[in-house]
C-alpha positions in Angstrom: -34.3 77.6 187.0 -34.5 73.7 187.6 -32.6 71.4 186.9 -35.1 68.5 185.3 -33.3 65.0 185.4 -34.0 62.6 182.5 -35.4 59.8 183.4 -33.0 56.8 184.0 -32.9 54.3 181.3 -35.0 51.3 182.6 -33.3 48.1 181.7 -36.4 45.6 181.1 -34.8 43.9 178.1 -32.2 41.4 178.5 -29.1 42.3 179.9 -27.4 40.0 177.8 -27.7 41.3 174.1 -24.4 43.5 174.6 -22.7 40.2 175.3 -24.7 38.9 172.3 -23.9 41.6 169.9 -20.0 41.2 170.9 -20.4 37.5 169.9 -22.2 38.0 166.7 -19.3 39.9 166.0 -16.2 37.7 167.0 -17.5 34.8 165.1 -17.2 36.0 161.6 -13.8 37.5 162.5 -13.1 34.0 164.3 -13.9 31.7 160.6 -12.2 34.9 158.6 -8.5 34.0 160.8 -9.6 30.3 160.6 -8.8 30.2 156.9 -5.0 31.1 157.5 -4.4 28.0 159.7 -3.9 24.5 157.6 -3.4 21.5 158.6 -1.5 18.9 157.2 -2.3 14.7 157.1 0.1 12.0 156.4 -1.8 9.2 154.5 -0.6 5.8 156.2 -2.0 2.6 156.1 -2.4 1.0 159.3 -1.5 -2.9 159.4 -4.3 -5.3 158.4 -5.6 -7.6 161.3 -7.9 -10.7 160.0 -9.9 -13.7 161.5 -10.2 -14.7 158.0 -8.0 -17.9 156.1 -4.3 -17.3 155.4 -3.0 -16.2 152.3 -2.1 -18.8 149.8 1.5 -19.8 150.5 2.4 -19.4 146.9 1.4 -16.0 146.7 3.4 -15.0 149.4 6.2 -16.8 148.1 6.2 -14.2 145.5 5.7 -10.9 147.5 9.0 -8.1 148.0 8.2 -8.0 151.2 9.8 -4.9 151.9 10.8 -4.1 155.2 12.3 -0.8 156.1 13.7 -0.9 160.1 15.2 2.6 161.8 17.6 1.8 164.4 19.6 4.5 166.2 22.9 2.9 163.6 20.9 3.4 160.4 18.5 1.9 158.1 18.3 -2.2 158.1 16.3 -3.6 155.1 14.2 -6.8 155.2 12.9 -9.0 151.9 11.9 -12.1 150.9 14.8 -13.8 150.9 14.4 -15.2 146.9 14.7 -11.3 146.7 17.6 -10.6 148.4 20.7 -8.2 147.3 24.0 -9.0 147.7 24.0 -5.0 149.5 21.3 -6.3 152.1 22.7 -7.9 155.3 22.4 -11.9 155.8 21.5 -12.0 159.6 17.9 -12.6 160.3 17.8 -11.3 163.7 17.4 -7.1 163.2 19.3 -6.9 166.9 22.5 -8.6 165.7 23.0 -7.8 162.0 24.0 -4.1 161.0 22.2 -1.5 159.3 22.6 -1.7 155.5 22.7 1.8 154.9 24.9 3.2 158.1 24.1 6.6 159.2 26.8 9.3 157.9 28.0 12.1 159.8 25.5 11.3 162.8 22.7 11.8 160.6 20.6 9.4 158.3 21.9 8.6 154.4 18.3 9.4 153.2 19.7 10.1 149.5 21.5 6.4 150.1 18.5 5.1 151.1 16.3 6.4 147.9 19.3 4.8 145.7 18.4 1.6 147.4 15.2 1.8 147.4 15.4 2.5 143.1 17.2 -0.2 142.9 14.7 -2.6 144.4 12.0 -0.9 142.4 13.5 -1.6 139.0 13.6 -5.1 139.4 10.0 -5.6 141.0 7.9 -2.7 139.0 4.6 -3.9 140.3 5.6 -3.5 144.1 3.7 -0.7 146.0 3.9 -1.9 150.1 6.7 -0.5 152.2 6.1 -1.6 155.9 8.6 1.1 158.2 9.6 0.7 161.4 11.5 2.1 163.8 13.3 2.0 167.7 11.6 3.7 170.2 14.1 6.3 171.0 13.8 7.4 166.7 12.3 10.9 166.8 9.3 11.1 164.4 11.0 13.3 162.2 13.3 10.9 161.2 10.0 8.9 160.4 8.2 11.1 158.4 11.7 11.7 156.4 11.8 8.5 155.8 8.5 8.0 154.3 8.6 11.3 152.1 11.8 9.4 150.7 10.1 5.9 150.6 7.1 7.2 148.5 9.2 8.9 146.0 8.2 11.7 143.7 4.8 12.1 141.8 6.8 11.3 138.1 8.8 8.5 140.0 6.5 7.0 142.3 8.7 4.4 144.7 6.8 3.0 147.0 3.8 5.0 148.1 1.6 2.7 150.4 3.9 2.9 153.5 2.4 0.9 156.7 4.2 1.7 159.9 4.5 -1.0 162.4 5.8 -0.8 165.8 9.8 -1.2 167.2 12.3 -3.6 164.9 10.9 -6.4 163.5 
């Protein structure tokens, strides 16, 4: 008896519909796993650069003026000086004066430095600016803490438009 072969399989089509197929198939699986990754934002304003006229010198006059500076010591504060509390250091140079809240146990005071900043907030209600800087050698983290600590919490708002500027001011 003989053996009759089958005709081979003649491969007119396209030989890339396998390939085709497999990716039809990984990219519902691909937006499926997609869902399980978030991503989180940080919502800061960035400084304000204008050509326009300066502000009127009477309405600066009455800003906080808050200024927040990270230094590897701790956390120097910076107001208007009409503003200023008897806590905050007199210097005006950041390199030469000392931080007003010192860092404890070779970490940052944040809990000191949300009692400070409640205290400013009582007496200037209507203040929502925080500009936060820091040294170069600050690792972000330190950063970020300090902002989550600056903002406050969503029944005690502090300060919550934080605008990070560059090295000590």
């Amino acid at each position: 008896m003989a053996i009759k072969r089958r005709a081979e399989a003649n491969m007119d089509g396209d030989p890339l519909i396998p390939i085709m197929n497999l990716v039809c198939m990984l990219i519902p699986l691909l937006l499926y796993g997609a869902v399980f990754i978030k991503f989180m934002t940080i919502e800061v304003n960035s400084p304000k650069i204008s050509s326009g006229a300066p502000a009127d010198p009477q309405e600066q006059d009455e800003k906080l003026n808050l200024t927040v500076m990270i230094t590897d010591q701790g956390f120097t504060f910076k107001v208007n000086p009409k503003f200023r509390l008897p806590w905050m250091g007199m210097a005006t140079d950041a390199a030469n004066a000392g931080p007003d809240i010192p860092k404890k146990d070779d970490d940052w005071d944040y809990a000191e430095f949300n009692r400070k900043l409640k205290e400013l907030k009582e007496s200037h209600r209507e203040e929502t600016q925080l500009i936060l800087g820091a040294e170069d050698d600050i690792k972000y983290d330190v950063l970020i803490k300090a902002m989550d600590w600056s903002r406050g919490t969503g029944e005690d708002p502090l300060f919550p438009a934080v605008t990070l500027t560059r090295g000590v001011v």
